[in-house]
N, C-alpha and C positions, 0 to 999 in steps of 0.2 A: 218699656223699650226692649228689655231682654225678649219678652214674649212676639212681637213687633219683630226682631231681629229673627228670631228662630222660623217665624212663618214667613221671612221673607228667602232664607235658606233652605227653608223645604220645599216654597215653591221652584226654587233656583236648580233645586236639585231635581225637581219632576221634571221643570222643562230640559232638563239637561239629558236626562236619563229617557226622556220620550224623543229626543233630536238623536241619541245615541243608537236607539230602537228600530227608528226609519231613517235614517239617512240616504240609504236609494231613492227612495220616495222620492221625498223632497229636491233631491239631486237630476233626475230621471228627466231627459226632455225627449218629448214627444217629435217626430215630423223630422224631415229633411232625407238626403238621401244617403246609402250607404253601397260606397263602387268598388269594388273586389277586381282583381287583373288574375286572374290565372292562365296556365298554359298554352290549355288545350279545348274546345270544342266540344257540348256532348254529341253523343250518338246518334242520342235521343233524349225526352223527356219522359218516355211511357216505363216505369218498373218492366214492361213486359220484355221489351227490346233493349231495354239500359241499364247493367249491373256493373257501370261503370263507376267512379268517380263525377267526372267531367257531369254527367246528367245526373247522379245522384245529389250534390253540392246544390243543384236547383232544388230537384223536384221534393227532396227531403223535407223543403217546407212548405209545400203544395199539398203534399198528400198524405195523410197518417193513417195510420194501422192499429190496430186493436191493443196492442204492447209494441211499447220500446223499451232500449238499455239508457238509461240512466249516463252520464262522466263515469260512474263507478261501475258499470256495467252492471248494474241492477234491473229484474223485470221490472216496467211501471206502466199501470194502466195507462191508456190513452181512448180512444173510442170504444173501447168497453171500459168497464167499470167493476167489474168482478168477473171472474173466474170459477168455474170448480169442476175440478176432475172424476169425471161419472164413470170411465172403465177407461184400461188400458189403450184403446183407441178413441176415447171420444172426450174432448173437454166444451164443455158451454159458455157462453160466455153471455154477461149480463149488459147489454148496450148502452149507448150516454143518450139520454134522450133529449129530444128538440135541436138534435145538430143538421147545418143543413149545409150541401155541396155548394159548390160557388157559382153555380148556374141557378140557385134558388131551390132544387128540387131536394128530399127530402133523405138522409142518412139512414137505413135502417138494414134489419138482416137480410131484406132481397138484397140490397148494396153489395154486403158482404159475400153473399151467394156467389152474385154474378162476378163479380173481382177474379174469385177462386175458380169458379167454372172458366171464365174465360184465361186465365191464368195456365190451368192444368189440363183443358181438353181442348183448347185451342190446336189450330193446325198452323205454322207449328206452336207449341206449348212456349209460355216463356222461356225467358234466357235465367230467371232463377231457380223454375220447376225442377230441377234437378241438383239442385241446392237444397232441396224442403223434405230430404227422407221420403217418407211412405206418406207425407201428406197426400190427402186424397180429394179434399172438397169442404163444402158448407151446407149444414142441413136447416133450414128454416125452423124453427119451433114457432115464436111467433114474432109481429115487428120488432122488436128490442130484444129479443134472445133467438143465438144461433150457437149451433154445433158445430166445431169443428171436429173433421174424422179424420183417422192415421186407416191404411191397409192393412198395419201392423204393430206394435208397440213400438214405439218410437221415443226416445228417450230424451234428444233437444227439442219436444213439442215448442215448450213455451220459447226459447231461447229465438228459436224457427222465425214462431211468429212474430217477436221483435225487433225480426230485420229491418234496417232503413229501403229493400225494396216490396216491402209488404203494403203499401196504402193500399185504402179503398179508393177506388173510383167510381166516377158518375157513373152510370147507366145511361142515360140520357143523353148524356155528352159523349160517350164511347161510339153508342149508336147512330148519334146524328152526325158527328163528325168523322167515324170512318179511320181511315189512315191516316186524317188532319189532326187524331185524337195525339199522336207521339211528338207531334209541335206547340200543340197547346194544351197540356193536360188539365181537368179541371177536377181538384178535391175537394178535403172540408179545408183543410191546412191553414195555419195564421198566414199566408200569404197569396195571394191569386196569380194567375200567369195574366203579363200584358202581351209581352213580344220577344222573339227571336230572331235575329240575322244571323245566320251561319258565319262563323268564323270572323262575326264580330261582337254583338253582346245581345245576353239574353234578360231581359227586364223584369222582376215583380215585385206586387205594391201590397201592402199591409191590405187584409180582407176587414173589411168595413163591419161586418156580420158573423165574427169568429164567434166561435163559443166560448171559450175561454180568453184568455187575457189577452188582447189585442195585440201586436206587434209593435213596437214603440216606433220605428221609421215607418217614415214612409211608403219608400221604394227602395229596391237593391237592384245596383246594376251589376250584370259579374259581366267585364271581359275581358277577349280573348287577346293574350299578350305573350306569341311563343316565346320570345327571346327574355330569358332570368333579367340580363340586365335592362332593357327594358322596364320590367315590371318592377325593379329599385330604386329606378328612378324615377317613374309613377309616384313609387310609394314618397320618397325623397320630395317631389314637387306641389304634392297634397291633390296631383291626378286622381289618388288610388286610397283609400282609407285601408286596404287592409291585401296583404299579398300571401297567396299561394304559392308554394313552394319559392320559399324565399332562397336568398344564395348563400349557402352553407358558410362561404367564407366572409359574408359580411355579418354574418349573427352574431361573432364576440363585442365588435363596437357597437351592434347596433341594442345589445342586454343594457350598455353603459351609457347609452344616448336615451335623456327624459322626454326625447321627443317621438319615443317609440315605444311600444311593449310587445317582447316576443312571448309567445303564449306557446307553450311546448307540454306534451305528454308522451308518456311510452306508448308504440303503435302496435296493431295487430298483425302488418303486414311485413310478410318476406318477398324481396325484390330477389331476381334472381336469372339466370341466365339457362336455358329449359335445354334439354339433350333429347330430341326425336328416338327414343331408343328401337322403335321399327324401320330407320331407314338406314341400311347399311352405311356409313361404319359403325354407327351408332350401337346396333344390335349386339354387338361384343362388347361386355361387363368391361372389359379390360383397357380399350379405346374411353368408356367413359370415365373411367377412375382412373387414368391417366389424365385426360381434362381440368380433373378436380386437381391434381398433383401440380399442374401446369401453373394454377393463378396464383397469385398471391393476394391474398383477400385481405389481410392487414393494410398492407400498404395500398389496396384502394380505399379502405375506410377511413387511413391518415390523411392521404394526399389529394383523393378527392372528396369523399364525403365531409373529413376536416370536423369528425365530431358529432354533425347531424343522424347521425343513426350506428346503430347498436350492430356487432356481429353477428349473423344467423349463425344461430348452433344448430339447426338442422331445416325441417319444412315447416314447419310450425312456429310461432311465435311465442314467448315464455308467458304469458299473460293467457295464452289459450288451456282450456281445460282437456284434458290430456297429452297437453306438452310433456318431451323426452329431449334431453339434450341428448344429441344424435352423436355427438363425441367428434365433429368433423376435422378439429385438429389434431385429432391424435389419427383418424384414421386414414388423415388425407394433408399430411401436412405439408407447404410448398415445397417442393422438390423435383427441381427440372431432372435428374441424371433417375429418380426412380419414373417420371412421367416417361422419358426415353426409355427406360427397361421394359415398360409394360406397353409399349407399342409395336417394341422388338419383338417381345412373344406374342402380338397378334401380328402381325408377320411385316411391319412396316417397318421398310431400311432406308437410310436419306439415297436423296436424288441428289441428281447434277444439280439441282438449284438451292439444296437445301431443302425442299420441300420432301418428307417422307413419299415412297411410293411403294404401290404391290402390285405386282402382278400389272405394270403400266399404267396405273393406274395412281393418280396425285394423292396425296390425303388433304383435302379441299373438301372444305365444308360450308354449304348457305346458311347464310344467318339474318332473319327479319326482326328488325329491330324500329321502335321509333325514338322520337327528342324530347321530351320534357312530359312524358307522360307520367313519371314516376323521377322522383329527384335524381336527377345526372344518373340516367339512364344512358343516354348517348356516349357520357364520356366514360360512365362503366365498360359501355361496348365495345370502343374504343380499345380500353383496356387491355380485357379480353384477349381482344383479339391481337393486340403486341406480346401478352406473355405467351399464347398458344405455336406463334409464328417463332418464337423461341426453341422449341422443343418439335419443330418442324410442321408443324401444322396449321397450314393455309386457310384463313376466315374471311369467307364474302361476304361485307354486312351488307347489307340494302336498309334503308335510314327510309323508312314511309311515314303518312301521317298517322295519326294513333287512331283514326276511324279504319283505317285500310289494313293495318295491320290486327287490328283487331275484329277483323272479317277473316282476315285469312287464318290465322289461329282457330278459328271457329268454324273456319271450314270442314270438307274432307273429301278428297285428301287433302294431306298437309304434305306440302314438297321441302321443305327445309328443314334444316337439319340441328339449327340450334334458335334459340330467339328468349327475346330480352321481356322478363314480365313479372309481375308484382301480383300477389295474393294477398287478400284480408281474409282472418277468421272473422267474417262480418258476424256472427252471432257468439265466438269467445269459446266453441265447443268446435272438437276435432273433427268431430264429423263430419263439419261444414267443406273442409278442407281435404282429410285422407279418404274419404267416399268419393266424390266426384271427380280429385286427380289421380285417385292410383287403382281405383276397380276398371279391371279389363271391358268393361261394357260402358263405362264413361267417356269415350273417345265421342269428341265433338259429331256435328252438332249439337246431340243429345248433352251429352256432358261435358266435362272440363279438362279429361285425361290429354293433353294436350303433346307429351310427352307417348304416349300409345303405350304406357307399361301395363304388362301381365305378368299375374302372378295370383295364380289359384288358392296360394294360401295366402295373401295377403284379399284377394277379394274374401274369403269364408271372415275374414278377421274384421274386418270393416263392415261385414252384412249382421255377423253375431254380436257387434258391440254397439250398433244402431237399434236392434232390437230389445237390449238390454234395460231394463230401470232401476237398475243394481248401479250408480255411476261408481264405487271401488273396483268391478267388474269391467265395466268401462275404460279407464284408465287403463286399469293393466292390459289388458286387451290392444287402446291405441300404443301402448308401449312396445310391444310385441309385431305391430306393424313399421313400426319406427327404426327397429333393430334390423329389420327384414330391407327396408329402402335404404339403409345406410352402408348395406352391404354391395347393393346396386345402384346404386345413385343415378337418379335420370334429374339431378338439377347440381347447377355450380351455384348454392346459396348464396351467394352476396350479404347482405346487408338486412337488419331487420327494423323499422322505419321509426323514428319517435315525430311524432305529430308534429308540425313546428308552420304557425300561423305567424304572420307578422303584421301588425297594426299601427296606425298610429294612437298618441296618447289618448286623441281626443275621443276614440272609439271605446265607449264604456258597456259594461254588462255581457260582452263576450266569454264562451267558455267552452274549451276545446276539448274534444272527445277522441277516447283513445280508437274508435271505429273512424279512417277518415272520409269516409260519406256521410255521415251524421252532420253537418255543418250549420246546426241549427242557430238559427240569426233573432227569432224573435224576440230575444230579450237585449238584442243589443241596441246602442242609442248611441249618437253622437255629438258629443258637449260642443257644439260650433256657435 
């Protein structure tokens, strides 16, 4: 009997210990759909023309790239499979083989070729190309191994290439559909593209033929729902399994409601409110660090943001490598009567209406801003523009949609004079970041300097520290750019973003990433 007892407790305890082992498994249901409400609208769907959010949340699971970052922001293979660094400019990389695009046609290093050429010598070049250092191209070796090549020693190679707008694309599908190709983009991706209506939702369905582990739903619908409350109440009515920029102020009930799960991490991105430093008044140091004097950024973090996101301590985000806390409240700390000081010595004395003027001249500044592109972005601007109208200075927002405004940003010229916008270190390295907004030859199209600053020693500083594979070198180097912008300031930092997804319960195997375009969905499942 004892012996009888004992095998019947060992068995008890294997099955116990094997249910302990898989419980996803076992748990895991396959099929149904999964409907997402956000904002705003993409672009696009193509990496080439969309380095936004709004098209990146799709296409991210359309199209994969050689490396991604990891939750922990880790390189990890994805359509290659190894790695190795052959010289300062050239890494190889080892392909996945038998993977095949969603048009049936076949993954290999022409794939990767054409992506990059058409990528980088396209007319014009993407909208990330200038994001990717001295990347230069893809050299064939043979189907399953290619090289990638730098101009130059390039120090976030790998970091580069696991951005969320690095997929390959079809060939086939690029070519045969033309300009049709940024509506329906086709990769290897766990998901395929069904359909898009503008400015109402964009459809896709688990890829039948994945290479790796299938997507557990079916299909995702993501859509478009400008209005916050709106999309609470979606989520509230079981419209919506899972909401996009949820409403700051409903987050504290909504952590202590089982009938919900907020999914939050620290973010990479600074929101922030941009200073035209080429368009007079702007151009005088003295006009913008009075600006900075002007806001009181505390109290929008209290009363609007209510928690949802972290102070910028300067352009960077503290998770980024080469981050510097910029010292912004000590060196800029609110104070209307010094923000009046330093507008006095750039020669602005109030008007009859209150509004400062020189030489007849208003202190009246344009400001292009949109509404839910970036969490209470509007009501930031808002803001803003009350405490500036304090210290005598007149702000004309113009409130557009976030396609229009993010054309004109990307224009040139650029006629306004301040505007409301959010940057990710989408690869976690500063580069990404202090090269494309603060080098004097980065002024849109080409680049992102969106602000028009120059500063000859701050470009030598960002060209030396991108070349570098010393990254102690590195660092100190972004430090030294940092010290240099904090003295000039062409941004009123706002706010620095912590990820914050909201689900329902029944939405299982989700997992939020501190990059927020990464919005990878295929492991998620919904227990209905």
């Amino acid at each position: 009997m004892r012996t009888l007892a004992a095998r019947l407790l060992i068995t008890l305890l294997v099955l116990g210990l094997t249910a302990a082992l898989v419980p996803a498994a076992d748990a895991q249901k396959r099929g149904g759909t999964l409907t997402i409400v956000r904002p705003t609208d993409p672009v696009s769907l193509d990496p080439n023309l969309e380095t936004t959010a709004p098209g990146a949340w799709v296409y991210f699971n359309l199209l994969e790239g050689l490396l991604t970052l990891d939750e922990t922001m880790q390189i990890k293979p994805v359509l290659a499979t190894s790695y190795e660094v052959l010289s300062p400019t050239k890494v190889r990389f080892k392909l996945r083989p038998g993977v095949k695009f969603h048009d049936g046609t076949p993954f290999n290093a022409a794939a990767v070729k054409f992506t990059f050429d058409r990528a980088l010598r396209g007319n014009p070049p993407a909208r990330w190309a200038s994001l990717a250092g001295s990347l230069s191209g893809a050299e064939v070796v043979d189907d399953l191994t290619v090289d990638i090549v730098t101009r130059e020693p390039y120090g976030p190679i790998l970091r580069t290439l696991a951005m969320y707008c690095m997929g390959i694309v079809s060939p086939t599908a690029v070519q045969k559909m033309g300009a049709d190709f940024s509506r329906a983009p086709v990769g290897t991706g766990p998901f395929r593209f069904v359909e898009w209506k503008t400015n109402t939702h964009v459809i896709i369905e688990r890829s039948p033929d994945y290479w790796g582990d299938r997507a557990l739903v079916d299909r995702v619908v993501f859509r478009v729902v400008p209005e916050e409350g709106a999309r609470m109440i979606a989520l509230q009515t079981g419209d919506a399994d899972m909401v996009l920029f949820p409403s700051p102020a409903q987050l504290q009930a909504l952590r202590r409601d089982p009938k919900y799960t907020v999914h939050e991490t620290t973010g990479l991105r600074v929101v922030f409110a941009g200073l035209h430093a080429g368009l007079p008044p702007l151009d005088d140091v003295r006009v913008r660090q009075a600006l900075l004097h002007a806001v009181d950024r505390k109290a929008i973090l209290d009363n609007i943001m209510e928690g949802s996101a972290g102070p910028a301590r300067g352009v960077l985000a503290p998770g980024v490598f080469g981050y510097k806390d910029m010292q912004l409240d000590r060196l800029y700390p609110f104070d209307r009567a010094r923000a009046k000081a330093l507008l006095a010595q750039a020669g602005w004395v109030p008007g009859a209406d209150g509004i400062l003027q020189k030489s007849g001249q208003r202190l009246s500044l344009s400001w292009l801003a949109a509404r839910g592109r970036y969490p209470k972005d509007g009501e930031i601007t808002e803001a803003i523009q009350a405490m500036l109208k304090d210290v005598g200075v007149e702000a004309k927002v113009q409130i557009l949609e976030w396609a229009a405004v993010f054309q004109q940003v990307r224009g040139n010229p650029f006629n306004h004079h301040l505007f409301t916008l959010g940057w990710v270190t989408s690869n976690a390295d500063a580069d990404y970041s202090l090269y494309p907004l603060f080098h004097s030859k980065q002024v849109p199209p080409t680049g992102w300097n969106t602000s028009r600053y120059a500063n000859p020693k701050v470009d030598a500083l960002v060209e030396q520290a991108r070349r570098s594979l010393n990254q102690t070198e590195r660092e100190k180097l972004y430090g030294e750019v940092q010290d240099i912008l904090a003295k000039e300031m062409v941004w009123i930092p706002v706010y620095t973003t912590k990820e914050i997804i909201v689900t329902r319960a029944a939405v299982k195997g989700f997992s939020i990433h501190p990059v927020e375009y990464n919005l990878g969905l295929w492991k998620t499942w919904v227990d209905k």
